[in-house]
Structures are given as C-alpha cells and as structure tokens.
C-alpha positions as a Markdown table, in Angstrom:
| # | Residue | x | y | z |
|---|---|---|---|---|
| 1 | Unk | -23.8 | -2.0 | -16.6 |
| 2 | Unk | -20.4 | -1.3 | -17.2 |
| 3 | Unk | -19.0 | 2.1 | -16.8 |
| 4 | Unk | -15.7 | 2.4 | -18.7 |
| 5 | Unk | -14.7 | 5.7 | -16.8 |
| 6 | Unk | -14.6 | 4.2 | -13.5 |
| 7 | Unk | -12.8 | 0.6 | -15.8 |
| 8 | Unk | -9.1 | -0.6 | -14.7 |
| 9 | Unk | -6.5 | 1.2 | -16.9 |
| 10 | Unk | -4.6 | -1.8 | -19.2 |
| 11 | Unk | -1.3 | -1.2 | -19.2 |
| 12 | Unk | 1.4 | -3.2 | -20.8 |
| 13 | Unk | 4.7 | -2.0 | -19.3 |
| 14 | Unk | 4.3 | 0.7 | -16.3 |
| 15 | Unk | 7.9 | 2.9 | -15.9 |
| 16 | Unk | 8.4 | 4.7 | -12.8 |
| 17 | Unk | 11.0 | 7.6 | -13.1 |
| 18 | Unk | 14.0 | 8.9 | -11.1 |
| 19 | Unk | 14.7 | 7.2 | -8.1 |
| 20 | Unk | 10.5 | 6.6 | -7.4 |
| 21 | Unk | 9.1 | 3.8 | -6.4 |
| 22 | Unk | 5.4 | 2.1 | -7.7 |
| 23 | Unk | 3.7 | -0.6 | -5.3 |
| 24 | Unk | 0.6 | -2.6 | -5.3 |
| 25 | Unk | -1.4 | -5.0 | -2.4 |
| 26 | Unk | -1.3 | -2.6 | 0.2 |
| 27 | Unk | -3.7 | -3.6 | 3.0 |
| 28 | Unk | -6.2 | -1.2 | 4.0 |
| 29 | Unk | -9.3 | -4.1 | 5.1 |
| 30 | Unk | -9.4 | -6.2 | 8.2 |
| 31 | Unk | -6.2 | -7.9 | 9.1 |
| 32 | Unk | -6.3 | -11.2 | 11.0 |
| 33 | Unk | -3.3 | -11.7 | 13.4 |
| 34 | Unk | -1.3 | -14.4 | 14.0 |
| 35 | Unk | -3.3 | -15.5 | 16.9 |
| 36 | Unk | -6.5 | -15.9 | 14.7 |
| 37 | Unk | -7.4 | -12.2 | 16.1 |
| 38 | Unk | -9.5 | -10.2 | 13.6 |
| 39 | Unk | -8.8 | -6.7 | 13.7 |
| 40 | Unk | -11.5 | -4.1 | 11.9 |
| 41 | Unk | -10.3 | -2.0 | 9.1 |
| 42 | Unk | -9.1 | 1.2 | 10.7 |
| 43 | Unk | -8.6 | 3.1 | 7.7 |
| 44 | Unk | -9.5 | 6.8 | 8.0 |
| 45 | Unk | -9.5 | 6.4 | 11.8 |
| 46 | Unk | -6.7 | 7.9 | 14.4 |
| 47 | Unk | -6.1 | 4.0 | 14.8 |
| 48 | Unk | -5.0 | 3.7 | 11.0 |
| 49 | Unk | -2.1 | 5.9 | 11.9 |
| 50 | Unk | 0.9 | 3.0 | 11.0 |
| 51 | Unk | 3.0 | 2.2 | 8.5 |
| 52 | Unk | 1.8 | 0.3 | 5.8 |
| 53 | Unk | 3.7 | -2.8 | 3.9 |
| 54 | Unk | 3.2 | -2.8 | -0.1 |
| 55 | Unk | 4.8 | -5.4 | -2.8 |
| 56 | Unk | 7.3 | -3.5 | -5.5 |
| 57 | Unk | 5.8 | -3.1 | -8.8 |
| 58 | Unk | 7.8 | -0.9 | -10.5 |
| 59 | Unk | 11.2 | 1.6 | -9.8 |
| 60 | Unk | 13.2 | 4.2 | -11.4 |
| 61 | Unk | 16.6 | 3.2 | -12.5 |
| 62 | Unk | 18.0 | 5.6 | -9.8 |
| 63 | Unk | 16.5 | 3.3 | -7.2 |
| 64 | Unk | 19.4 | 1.3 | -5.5 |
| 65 | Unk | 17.5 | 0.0 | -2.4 |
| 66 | Unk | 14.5 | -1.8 | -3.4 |
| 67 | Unk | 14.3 | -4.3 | -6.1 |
| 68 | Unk | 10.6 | -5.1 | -8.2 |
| 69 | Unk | 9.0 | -7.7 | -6.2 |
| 70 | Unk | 10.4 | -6.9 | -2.4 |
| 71 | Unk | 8.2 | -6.2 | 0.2 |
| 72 | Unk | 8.6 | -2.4 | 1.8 |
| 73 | Unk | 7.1 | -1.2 | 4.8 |
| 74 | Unk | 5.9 | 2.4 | 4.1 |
| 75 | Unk | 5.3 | 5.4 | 7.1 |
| 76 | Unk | 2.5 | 6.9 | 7.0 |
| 77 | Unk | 0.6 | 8.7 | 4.5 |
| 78 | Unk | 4.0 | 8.7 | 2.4 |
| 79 | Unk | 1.8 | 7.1 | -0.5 |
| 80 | Unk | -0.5 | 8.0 | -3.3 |
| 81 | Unk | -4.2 | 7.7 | -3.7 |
| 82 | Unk | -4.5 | 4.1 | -5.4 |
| 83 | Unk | -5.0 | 3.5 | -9.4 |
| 84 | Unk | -6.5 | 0.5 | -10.4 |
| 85 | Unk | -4.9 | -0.8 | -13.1 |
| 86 | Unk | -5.1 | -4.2 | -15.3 |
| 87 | Unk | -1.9 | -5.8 | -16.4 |
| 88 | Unk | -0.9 | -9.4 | -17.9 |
| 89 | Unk | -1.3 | -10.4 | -13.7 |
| 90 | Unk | -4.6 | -9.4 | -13.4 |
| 91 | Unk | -6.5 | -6.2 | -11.9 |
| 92 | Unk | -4.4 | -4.2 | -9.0 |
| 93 | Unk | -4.1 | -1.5 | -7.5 |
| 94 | Unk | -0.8 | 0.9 | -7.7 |
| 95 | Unk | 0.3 | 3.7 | -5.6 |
| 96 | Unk | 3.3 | 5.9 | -5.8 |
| 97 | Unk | 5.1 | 6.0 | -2.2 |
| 98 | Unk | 8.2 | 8.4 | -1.3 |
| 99 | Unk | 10.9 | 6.2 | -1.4 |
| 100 | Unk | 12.5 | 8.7 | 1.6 |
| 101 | Unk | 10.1 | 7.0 | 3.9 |
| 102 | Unk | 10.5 | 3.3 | 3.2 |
| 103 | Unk | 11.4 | 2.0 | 6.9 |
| 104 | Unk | 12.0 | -2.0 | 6.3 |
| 105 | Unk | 12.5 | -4.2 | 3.0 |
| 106 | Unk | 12.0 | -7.5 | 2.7 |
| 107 | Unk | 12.1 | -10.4 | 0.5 |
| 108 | Unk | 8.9 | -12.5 | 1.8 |
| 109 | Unk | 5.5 | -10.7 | 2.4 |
| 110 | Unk | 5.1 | -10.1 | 5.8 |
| 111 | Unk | 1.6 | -10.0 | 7.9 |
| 112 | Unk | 0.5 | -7.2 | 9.3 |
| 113 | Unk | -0.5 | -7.5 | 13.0 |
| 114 | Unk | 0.1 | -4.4 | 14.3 |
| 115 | Unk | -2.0 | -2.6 | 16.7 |
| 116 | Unk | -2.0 | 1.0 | 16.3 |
| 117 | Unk | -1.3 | 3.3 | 19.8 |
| 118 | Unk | -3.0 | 6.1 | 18.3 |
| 119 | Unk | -5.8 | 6.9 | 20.4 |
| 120 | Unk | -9.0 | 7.0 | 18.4 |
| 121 | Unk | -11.6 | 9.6 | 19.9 |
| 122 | Unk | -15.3 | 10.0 | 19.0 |
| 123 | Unk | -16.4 | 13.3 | 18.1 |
| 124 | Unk | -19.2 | 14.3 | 20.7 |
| 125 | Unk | -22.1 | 15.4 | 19.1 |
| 126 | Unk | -23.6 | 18.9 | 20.1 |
C-alpha cells in the first residue's frame, strides 16, 4: 500500500534563497575504502562525528563559492534533516547545509574513506 504522506515531494524547479545552499547524495550508509575496506555506517554514533561530502543541487544568487553540481565537503551537523523529493532526475534526497561551514569544493565526487578519531563509548548498563 502506498502511503501518499510519507510519498517523495515532485518538484519541478527547487529555488534556494540568499546566499544558501541545497545538496543531495550525502552518504550516511557503509562506505567502502579505497583498499576494498568496508566500513559500517556510523551514523548517530561518536564515530559519525566528520564532515560529510554532498553534490550541489541548488543555490541562492548571493552564493559566489559553489556552483550547482560541485561537490562540497560539509562540517558536522551544519546540515538539515533530509527531504525526499522527486524531480525530472529521479527520487533524492535534499538537505539545506550552512554555507559558513563548507570546508572543501570540488569538481569531481570524491570517496569518502575517512576514519573518524572520535572515540565511540558504550553506555554501561546499570
């Protein structure tokens, strides 16, 4: 059955504002590394504390350091909650970031092999 509340949201033309900034493909699943190494998701651990890299979807015509289509690697947390939407392209998901906290651009996408230093720690139980 399908449930049209929890349905992608069509969208024709999405406009971000200002100087803001609207990505998609941000990788929060397992990521394989370079060496063939697969690494667990770590999302909603202390290991998921990193920077994440997101495709441009959309900017604000105040935006003079990103172009639609670059690759940006976000800090931490400086993004939205994702909304799936469904475009000419298919189904995505978007998320607003702060465009204060982009820390690299690039042209090409870029895999993601880091390994987190955050130390994750169990909570004991009682």
């Amino acid at each position: 059955m399908n449930n049209p509340a929890f349905s992608p949201t069509k969208v024709s033309k999405l406009k971000a504002l200002r100087d803001q900034v609207i990505v998609f493909d941000m990788n929060f699943e397992n990521r394989t590394t370079s060496t063939g190494l697969i690494l667990l998701t770590d999302n909603g651990k202390g290991t998921g504390i990193r920077p994440r890299w997101g495709k441009v979807y959309a900017i604000g015509p105040e935006q003079q350091s990103v172009k639609v289509g670059q690759w940006i690697l976000v800090a931490h947390g400086r993004w939205t909650r994702g909304l799936t939407i469904e475009d000419g392209e298919g189904i995505k998901t978007i998320r607003k970031i702060d465009p204060n906290d982009i820390l690299l651009v690039s042209d090409e996408p870029v895999i993601d092999d880091t390994i987190s230093d955050a130390i994750h720690i169990d909570q004991k139980s009682r």
